[in-house]
DRENMARZA-368685 format. One record per residue: residue in three letters; x negated, y negated, z of N, C-alpha, C, O, CB in turn. Coordinates in pm, whole numbers, padded with zeros to 5 digits, always signed. Glycine has a CB too. Layout:
N
ALAXYZXYZXYZXYZXYZ...
// end
This chain:
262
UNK+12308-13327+12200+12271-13286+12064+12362-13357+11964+12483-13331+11964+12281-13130+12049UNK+12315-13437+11887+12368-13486+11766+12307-13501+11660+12185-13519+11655+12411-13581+11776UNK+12404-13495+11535+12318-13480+11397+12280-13658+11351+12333-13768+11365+12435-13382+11251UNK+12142-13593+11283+12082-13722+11230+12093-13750+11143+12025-13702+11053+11986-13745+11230UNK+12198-13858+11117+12251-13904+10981+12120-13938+10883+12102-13882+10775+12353-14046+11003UNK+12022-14051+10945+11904-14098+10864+11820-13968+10797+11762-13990+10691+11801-14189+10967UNK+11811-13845+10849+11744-13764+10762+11803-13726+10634+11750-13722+10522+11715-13658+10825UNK+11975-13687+10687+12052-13578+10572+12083-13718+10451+12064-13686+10334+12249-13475+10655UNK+12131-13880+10480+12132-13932+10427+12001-13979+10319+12006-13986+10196+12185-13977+10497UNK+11874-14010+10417+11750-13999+10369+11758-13923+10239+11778-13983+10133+11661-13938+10468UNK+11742-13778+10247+11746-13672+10175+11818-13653+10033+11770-13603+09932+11789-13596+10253UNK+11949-13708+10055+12044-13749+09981+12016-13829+09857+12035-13811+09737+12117-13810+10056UNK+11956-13938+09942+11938-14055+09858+11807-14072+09791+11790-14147+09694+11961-14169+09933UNK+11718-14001+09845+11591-13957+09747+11596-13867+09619+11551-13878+09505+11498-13884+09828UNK+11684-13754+09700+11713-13641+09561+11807-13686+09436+11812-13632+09325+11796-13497+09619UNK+11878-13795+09482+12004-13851+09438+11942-13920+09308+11958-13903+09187+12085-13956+09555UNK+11855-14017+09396+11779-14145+09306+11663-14082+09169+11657-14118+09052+11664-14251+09444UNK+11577-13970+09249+11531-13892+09135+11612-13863+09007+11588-13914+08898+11500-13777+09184UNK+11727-13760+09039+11825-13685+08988+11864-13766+08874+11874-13731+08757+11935-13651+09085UNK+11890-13907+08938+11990-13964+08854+11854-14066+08751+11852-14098+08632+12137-14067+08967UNK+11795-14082+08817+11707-14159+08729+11643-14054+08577+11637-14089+08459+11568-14215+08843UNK+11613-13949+08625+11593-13828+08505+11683-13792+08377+11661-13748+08264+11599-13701+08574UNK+11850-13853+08486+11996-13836+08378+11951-13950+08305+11953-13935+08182+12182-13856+08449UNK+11899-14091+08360+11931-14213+08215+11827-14218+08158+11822-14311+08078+11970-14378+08238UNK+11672-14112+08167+11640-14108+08066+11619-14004+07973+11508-13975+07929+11574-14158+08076UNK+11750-13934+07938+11776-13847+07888+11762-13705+07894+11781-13616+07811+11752-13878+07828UNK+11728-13707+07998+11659-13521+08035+11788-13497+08117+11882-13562+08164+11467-13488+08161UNK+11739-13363+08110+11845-13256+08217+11824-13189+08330+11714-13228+08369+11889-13149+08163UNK+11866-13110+08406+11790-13065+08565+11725-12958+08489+11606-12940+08516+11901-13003+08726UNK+11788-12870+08384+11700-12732+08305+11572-12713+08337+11520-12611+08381+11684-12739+08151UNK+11485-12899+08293+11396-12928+08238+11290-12933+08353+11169-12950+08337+11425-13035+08161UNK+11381-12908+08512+11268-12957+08637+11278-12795+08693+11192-12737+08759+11332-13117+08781UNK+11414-12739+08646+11445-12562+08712+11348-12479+08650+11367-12423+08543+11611-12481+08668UNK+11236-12469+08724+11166-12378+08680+11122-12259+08753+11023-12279+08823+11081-12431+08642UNK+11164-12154+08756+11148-12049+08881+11000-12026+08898+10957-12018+09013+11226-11894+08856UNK+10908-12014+08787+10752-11955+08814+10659-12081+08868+10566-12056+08944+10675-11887+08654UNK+10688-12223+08823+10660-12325+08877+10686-12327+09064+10631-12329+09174+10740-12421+08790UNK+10792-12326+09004+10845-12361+09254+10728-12242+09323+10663-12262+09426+11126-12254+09346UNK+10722-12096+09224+10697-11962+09246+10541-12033+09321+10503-12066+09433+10702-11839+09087UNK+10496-12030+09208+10328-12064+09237+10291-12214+09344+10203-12220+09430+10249-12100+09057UNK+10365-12294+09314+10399-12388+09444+10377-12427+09572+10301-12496+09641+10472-12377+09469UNK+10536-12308+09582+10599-12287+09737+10491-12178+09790+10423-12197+09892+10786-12217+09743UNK+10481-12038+09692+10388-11943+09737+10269-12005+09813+10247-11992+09933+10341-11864+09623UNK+10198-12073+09726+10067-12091+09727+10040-12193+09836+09931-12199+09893+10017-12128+09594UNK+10171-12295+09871+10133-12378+09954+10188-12303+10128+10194-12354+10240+10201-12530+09898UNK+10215-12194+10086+10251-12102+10220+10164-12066+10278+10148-12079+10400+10317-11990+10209UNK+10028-11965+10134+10006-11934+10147+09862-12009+10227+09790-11964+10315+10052-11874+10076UNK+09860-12094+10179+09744-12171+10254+09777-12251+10378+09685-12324+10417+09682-12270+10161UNK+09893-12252+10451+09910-12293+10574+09888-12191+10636+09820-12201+10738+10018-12349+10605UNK+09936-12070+10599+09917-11945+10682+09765-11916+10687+09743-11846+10786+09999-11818+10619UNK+09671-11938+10629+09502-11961+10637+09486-12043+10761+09412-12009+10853+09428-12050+10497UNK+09544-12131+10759+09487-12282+10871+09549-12208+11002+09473-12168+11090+09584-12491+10834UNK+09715-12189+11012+09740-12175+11139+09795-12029+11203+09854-11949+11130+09827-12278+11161UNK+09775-12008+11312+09865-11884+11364+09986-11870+11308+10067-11958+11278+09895-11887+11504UNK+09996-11723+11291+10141-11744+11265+10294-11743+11362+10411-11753+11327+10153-11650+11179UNK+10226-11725+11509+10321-11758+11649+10371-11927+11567+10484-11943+11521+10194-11772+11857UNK+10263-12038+11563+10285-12202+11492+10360-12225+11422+10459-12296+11437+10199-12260+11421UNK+10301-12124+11264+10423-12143+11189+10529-12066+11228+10611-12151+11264+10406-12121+11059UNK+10583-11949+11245+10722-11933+11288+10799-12051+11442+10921-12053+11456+10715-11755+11332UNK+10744-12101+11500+10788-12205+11541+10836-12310+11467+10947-12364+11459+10716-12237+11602UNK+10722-12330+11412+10757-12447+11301+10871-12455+11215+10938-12557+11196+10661-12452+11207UNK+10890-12340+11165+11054-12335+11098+11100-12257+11175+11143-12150+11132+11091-12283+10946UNK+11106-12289+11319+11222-12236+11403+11236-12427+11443+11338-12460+11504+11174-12083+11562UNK+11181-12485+11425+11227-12619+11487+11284-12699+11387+11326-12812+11408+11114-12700+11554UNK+11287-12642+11277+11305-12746+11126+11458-12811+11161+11478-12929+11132+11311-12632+10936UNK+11554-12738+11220+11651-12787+11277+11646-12944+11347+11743-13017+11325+11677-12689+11363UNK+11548-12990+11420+11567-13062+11510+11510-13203+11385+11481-13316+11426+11482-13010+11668UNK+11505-13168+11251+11473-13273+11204+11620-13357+11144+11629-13478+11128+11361-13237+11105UNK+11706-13274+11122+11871-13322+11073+11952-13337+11235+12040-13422+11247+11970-13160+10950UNK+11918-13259+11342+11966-13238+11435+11895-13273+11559+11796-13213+11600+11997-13135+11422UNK+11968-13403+11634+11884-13458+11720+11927-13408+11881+12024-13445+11947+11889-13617+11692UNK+11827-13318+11913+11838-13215+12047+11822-13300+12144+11843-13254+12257+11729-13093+12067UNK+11783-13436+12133+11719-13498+12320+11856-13520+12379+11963-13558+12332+11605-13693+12336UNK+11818-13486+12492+11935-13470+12607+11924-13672+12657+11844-13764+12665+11868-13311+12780UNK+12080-13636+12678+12088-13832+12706+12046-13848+12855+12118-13808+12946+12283-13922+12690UNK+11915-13914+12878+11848-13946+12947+11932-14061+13092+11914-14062+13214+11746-13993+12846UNK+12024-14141+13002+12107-14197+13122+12196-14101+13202+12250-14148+13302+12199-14305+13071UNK+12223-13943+13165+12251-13846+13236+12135-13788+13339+12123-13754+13457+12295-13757+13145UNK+12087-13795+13266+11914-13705+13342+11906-13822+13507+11895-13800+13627+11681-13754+13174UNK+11919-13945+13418+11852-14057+13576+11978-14066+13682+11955-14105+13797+11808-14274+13521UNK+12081-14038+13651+12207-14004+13707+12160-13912+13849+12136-13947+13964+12306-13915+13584UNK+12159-13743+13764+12143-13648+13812+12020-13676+13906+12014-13622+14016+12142-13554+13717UNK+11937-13748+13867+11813-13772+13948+11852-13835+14115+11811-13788+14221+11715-13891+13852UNK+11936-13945+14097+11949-14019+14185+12043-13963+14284+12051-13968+14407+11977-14131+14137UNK+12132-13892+14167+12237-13801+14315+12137-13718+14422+12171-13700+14539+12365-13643+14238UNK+12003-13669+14366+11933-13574+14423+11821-13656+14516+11757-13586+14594+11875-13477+14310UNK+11792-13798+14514+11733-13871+14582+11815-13875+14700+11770-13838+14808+11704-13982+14520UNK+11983-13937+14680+12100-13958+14782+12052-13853+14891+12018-13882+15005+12268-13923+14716UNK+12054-13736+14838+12101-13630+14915+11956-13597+15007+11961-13576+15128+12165-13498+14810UNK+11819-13596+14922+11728-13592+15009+11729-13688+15087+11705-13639+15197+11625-13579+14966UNK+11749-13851+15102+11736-13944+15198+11805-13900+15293+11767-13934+15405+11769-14066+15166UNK+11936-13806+15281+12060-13828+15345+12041-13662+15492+12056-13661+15614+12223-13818+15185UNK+12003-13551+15391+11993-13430+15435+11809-13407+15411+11757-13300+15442+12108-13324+15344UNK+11746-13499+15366+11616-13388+15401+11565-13353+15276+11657-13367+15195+11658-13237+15482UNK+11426-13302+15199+11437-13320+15060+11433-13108+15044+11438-13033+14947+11272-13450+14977UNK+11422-13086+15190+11446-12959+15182+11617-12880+15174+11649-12765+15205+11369-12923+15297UNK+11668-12949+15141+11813-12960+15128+11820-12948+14923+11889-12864+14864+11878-13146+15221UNK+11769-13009+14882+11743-12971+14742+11680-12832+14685+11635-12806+14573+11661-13067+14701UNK+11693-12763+14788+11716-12600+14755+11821-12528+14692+11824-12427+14622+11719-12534+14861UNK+11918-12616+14740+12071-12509+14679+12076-12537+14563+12132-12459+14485+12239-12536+14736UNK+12011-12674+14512+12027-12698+14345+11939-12645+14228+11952-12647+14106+12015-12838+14321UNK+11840-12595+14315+11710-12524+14198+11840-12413+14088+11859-12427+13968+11535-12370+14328UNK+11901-12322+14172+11984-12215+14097+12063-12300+13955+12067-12270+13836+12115-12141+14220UNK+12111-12404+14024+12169-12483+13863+12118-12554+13831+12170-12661+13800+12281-12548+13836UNK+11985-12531+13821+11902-12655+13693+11830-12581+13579+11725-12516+13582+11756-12763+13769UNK+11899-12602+13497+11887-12514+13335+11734-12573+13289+11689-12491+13208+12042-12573+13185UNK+11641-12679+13309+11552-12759+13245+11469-12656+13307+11520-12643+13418+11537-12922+13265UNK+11362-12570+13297+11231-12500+13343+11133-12641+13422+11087-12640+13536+11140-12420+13179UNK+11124-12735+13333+10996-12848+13355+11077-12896+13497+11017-12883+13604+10967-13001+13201UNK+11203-12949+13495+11252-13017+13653+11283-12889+13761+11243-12897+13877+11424-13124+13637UNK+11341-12795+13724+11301-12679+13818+11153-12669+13915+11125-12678+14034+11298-12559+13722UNK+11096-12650+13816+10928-12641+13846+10918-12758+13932+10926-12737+14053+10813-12655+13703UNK+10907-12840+13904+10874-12969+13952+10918-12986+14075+10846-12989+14174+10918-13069+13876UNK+11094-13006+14073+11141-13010+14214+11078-12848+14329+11034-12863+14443+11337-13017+14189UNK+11094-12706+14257+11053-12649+14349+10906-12674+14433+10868-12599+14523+11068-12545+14302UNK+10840-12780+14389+10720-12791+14423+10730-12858+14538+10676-12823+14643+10640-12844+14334UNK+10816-12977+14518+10888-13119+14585+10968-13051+14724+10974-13112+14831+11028-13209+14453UNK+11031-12908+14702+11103-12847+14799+11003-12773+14892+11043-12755+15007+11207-12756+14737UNK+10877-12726+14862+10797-12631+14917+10737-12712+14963+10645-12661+15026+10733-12536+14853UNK+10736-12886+14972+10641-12946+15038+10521-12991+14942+10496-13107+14975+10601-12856+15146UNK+10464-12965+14872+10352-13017+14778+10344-13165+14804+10453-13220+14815+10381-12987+14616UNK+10261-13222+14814+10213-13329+14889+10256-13432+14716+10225-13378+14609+10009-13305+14969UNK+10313-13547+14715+10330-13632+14598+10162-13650+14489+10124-13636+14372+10389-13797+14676UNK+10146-13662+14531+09983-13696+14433+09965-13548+14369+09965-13530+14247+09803-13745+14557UNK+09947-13431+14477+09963-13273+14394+10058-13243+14321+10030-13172+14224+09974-13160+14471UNK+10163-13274+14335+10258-13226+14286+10252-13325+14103+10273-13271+13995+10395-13248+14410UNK+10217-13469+14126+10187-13510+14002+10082-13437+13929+10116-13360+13839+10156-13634+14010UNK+09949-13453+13961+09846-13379+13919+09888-13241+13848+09851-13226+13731+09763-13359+14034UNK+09982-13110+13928+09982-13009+13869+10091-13020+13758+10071-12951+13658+09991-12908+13959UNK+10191-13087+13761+10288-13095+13681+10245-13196+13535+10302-13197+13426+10405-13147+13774UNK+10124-13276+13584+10118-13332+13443+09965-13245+13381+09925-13285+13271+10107-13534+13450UNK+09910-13169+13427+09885-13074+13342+09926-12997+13259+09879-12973+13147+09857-13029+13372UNK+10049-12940+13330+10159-12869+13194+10194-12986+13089+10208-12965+12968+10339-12807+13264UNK+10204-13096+13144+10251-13183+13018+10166-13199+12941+10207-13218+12826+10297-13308+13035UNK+10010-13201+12962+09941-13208+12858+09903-13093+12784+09843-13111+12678+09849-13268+12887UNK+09938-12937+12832+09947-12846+12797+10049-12812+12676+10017-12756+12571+09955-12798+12895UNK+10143-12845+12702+10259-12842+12615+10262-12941+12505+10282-12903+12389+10375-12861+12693UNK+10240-13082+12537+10209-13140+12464+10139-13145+12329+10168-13193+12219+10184-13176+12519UNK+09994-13051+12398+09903-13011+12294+09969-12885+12199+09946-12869+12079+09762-12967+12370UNK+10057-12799+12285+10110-12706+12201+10218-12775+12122+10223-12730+12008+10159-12588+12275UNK+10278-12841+12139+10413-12900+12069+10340-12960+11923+10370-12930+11808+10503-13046+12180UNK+10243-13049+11967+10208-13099+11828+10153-13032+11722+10142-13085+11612+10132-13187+11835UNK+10113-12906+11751+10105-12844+11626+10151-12800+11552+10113-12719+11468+10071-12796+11612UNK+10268-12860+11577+10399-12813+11512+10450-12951+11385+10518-12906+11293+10533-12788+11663UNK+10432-13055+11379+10426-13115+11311+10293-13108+11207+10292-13129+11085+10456-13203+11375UNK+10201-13077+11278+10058-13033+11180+10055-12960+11060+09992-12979+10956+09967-12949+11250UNK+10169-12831+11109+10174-12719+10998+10268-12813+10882+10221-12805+10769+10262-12546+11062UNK+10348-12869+10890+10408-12973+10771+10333-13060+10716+10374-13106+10610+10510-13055+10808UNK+10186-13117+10777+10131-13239+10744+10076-13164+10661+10097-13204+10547+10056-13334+10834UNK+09990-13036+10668+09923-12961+10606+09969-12914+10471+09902-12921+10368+09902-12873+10683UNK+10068-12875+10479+10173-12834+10392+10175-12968+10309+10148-12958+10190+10319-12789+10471UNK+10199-13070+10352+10209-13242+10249+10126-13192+10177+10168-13132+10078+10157-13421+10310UNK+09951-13201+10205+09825-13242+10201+09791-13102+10078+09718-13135+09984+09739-13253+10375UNK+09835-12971+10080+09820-12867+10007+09871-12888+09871+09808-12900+09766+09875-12761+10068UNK+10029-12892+09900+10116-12904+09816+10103-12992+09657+10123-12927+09555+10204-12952+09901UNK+10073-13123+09649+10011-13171+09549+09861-13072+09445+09830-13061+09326+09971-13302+09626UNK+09816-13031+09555+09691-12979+09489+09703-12817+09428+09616-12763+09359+09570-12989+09606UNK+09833-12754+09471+09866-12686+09453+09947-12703+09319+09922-12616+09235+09897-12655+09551UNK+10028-12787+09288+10075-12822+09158+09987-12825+09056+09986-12771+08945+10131-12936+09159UNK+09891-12917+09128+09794-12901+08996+09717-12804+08948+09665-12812+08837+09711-12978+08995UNK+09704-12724+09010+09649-12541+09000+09790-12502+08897+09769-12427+08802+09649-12417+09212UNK+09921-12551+08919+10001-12475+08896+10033-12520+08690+10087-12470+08592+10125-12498+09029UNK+09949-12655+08729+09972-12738+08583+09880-12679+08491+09901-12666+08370+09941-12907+08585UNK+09715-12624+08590+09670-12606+08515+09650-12475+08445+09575-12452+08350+09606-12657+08543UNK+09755-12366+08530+09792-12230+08475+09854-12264+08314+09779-12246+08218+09918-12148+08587UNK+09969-12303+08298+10048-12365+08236+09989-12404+08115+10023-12353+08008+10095-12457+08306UNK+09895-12500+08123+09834-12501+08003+09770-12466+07971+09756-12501+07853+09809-12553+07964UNK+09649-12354+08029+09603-12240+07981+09721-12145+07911+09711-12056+07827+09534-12175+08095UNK+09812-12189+07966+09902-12023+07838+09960-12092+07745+10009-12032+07649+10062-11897+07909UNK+09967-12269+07759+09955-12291+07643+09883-12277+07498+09904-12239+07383+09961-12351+07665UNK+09763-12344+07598+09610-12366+07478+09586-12201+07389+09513-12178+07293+09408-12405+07610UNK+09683-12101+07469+09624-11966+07395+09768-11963+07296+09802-11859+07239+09591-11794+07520UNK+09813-12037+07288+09875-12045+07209+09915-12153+07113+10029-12200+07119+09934-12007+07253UNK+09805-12205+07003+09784-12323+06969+09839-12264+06838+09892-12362+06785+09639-12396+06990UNK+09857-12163+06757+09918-12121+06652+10051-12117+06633+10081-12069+06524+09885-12025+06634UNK+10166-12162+06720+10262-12198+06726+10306-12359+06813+10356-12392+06920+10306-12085+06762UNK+10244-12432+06679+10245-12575+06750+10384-12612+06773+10395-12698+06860+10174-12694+06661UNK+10516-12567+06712+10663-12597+06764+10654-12607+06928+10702-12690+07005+10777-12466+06715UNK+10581-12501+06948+10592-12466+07139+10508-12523+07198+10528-12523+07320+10568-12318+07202UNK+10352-12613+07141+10300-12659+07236+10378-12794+07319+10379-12787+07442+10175-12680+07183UNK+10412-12858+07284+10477-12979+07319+10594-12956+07456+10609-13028+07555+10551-13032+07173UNK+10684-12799+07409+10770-12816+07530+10663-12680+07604+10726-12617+07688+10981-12786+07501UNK+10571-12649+07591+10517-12590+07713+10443-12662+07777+10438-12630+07896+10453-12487+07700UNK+10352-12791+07735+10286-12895+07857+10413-12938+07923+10404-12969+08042+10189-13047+07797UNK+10533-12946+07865+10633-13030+07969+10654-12904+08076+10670-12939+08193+10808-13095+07887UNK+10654-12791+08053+10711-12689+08120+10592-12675+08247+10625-12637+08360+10739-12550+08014UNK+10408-12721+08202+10311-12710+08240+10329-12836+08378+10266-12820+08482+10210-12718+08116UNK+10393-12919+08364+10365-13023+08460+10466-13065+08568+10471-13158+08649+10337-13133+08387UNK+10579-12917+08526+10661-12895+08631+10590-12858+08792+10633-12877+08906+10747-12781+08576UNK+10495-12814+08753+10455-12776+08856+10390-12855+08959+10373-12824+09076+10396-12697+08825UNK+10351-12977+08889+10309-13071+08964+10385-13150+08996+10332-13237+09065+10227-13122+08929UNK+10541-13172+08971+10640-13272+09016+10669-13203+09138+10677-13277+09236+10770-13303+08920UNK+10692-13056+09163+10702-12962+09288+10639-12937+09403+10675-12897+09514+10696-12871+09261UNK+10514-12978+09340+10386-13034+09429+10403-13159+09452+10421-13153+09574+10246-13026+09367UNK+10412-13268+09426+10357-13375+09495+10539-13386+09527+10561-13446+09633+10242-13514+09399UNK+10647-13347+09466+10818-13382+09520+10815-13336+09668+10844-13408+09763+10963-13279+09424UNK+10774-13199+09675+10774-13095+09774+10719-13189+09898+10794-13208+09993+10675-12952+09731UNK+10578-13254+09898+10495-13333+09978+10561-13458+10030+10545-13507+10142+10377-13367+09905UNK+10637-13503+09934+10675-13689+09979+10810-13666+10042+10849-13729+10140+10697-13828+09820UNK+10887-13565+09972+11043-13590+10040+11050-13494+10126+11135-13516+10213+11179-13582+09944UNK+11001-13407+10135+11000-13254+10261+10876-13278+10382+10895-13347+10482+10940-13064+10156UNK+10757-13213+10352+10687-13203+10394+10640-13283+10549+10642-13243+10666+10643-13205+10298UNK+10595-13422+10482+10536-13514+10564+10654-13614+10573+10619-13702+10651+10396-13571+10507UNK+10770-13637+10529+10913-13663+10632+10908-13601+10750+10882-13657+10856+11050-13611+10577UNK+10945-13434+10728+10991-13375+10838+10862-13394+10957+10876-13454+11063+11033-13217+10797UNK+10747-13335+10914+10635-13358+11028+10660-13514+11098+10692-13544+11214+10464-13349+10950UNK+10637-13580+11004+10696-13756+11090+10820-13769+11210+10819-13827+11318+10779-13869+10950UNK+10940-13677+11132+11075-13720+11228+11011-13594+11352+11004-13627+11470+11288-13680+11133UNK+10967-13451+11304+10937-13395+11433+10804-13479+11537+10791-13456+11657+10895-13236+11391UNK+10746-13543+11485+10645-13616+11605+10717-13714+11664+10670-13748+11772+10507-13690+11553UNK+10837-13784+11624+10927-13860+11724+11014-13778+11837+11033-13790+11958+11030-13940+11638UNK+11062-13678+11726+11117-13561+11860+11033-13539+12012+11061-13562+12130+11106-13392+11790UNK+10927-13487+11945+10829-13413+12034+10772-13577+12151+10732-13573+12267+10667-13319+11903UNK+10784-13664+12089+10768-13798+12189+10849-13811+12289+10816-13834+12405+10786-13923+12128UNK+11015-13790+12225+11107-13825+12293+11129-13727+12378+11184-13758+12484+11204-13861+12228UNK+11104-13628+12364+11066-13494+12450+10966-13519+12546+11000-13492+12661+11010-13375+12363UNK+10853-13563+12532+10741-13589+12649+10816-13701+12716+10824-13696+12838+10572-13637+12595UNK+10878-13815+12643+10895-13919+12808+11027-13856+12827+11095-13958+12842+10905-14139+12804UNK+11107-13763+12836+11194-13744+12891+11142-13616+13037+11209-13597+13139+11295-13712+12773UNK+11049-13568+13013+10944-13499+13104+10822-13561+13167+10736-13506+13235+10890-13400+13034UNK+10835-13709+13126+10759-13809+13200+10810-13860+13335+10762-13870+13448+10746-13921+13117UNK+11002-13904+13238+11112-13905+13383+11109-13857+13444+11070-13893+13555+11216-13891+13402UNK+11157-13717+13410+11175-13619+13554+11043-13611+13593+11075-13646+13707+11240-13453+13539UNK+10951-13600+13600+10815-13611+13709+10815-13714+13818+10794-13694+13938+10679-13648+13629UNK+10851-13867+13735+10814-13955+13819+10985-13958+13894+11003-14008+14005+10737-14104+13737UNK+11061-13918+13840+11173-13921+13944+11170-13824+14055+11219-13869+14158+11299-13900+13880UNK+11120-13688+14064+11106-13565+14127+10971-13645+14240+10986-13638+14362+11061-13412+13999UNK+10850-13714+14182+10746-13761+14271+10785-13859+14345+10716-13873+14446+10636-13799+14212UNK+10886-13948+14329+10939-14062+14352+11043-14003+14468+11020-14040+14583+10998-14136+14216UNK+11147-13921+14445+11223-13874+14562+11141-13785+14659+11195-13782+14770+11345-13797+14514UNK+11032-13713+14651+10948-13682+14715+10850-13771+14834+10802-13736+14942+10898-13638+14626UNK+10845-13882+14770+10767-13997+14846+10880-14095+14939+10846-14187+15014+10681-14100+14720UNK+11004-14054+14914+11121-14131+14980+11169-14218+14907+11280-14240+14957+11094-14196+15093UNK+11158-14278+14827+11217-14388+14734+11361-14413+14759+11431-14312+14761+11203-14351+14584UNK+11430-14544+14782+11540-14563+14774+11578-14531+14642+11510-14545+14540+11567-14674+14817UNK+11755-14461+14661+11793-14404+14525+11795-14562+14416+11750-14570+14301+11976-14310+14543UNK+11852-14659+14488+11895-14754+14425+11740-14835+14302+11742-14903+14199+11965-14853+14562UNK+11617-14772+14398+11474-14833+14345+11467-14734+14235+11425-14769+14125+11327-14831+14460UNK+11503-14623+14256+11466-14524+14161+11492-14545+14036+11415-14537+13940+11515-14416+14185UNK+11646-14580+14040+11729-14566+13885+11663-14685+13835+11646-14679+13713+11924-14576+13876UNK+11605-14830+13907+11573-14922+13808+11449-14888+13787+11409-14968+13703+11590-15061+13836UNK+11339-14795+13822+11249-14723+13818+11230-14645+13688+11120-14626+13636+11261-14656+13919UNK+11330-14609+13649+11344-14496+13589+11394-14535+13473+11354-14495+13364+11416-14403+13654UNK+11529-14658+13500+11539-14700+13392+11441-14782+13266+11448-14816+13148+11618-14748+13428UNK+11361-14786+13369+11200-14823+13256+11184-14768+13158+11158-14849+13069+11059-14792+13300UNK+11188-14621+13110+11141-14534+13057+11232-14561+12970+11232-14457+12904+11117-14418+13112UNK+11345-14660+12904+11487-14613+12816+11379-14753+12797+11301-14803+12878+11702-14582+12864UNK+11415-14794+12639+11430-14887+12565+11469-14962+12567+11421-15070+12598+11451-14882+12507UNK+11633-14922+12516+11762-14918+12536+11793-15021+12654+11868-15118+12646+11803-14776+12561UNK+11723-14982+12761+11796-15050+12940+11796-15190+12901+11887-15266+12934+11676-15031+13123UNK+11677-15235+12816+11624-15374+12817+11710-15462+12700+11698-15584+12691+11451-15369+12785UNK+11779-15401+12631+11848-15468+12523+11927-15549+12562+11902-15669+12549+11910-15396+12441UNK+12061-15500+12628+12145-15589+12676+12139-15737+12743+12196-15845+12728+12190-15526+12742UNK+12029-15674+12832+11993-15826+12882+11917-15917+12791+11907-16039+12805+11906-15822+13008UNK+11866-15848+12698+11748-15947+12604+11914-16026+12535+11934-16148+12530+11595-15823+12437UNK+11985-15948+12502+12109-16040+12394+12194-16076+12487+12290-16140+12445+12206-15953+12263UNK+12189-16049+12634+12289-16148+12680+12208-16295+12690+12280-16393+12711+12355-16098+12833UNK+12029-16323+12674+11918-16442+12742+11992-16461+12578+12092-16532+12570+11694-16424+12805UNK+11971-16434+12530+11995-16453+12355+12088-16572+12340+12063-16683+12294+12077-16306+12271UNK+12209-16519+12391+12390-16562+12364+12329-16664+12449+12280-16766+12401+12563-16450+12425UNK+12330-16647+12539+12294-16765+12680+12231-16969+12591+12259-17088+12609+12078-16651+12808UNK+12114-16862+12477+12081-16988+12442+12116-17067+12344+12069-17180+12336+11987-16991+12434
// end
């Protein structure tokens, strides 16, 4: 688990660049603080996600908002590690010998998997049932970026509902022309909240959570094909370069050592 500089910086430097661009042309934050504006907004664009999705989704959904500043994937050159010690030991003792380790494996998905691998499940079954859950989960995971896309997609249109309250309580008040002028400005707060809310919140976060939720599936891609792979006998040594497929990363070094080379 480590924090993600590119979001909180991201974040920073959007609100920053607004902020400051508003200071040189003469306005103040007063002029964007508007409590009944955010009110009708934030409400309204809640209130219409909560129309579209369950609300089990959305309370997930901002139970995961974390993982958009905070990057949860477990380091995978640990995972292929742990994999291969557990290949060693089946080549060595038997793959029914990978019993004593089910008790300390904290992951549910490699638990599952290997207990299948321990009970005997034939390699081809044991893929088959295990990548059903992945597409199970899968399908559940992504709707979790949905409820933010939705939220983008509301949010603008919601401002403008909110602009066009605004100047209805203007227009009823056309007998005090001193005030019409700073109530359309006050009127179109609502739409900077709307479409601000959409570009720097919204459909960011849904974006960085659909990389999560990726990096989450091939890391449950690994452990399958490592768990099916020590199941079928695989030398440990075939495995890890097996496995190391799945990293990016594996392939860099050598691309810039052919690099330097030339």
């Amino acid at each position: 688990m480590s924090l993600d500089k590119a979001s909180l910086l991201g974040l920073v430097v959007a609100l920053g660049g607004i902020t400051a661009g508003l200071l040189l042309e003469g306005g103040n934050l007063s002029q964007i603080l508007q409590p009944t504006a955010a009110m009708i907004v934030f409400g309204g664009t809640l209130g219409a996600v909560m129309v579209q999705f369950p609300l089990a989704i959305i309370l997930l959904a901002f139970r995961q908002l974390g993982s958009v500043f905070i990057n949860p994937q477990r380091d995978p050159q640990v995972i292929i590690t742990q994999l291969v010690k557990y290949a060693q030991r089946a080549r060595r003792d038997g793959i029914v010998s990978l019993d004593d380790e089910l008790p300390k494996i904290e992951d549910p998905f490699l638990k599952r998997s290997l207990m299948l691998a321990v009970d005997g499940t034939e390699p081809q079954e044991l893929r088959k049932i295990m990548e059903l859950e992945l597409d199970n989960q899968a399908e559940y995971e992504e709707q979790v970026p949905q409820v933010f896309e939705s939220a983008g997609g509301f949010a603008p249109t919601i401002g403008i509902i909110g602009a066009v309250l605004g100047l209805i309580q203007v227009m009823q008040h056309l007998d005090k022309i001193d005030e019409v002028g700073k109530g359309i400005a006050v009127a179109f707060v609502a739409t900077i909240y709307g479409v601000g809310s959409a570009n720097l919140l919204y459909l960011p976060m849904a974006g960085k959570m659909k990389l999560r939720i990726r990096d989450e599936q091939i890391t449950r891609e690994l452990l399958l094909e490592g768990v099916a792979s020590i199941l079928e006998g695989m030398n440990p040594r075939m495995l890890e370069t097996k496995l190391l497929g799945f990293l990016v990363e594996a392939n860099q070094p050598q691309e810039k050592e052919e690099e330097s080379n030339e």
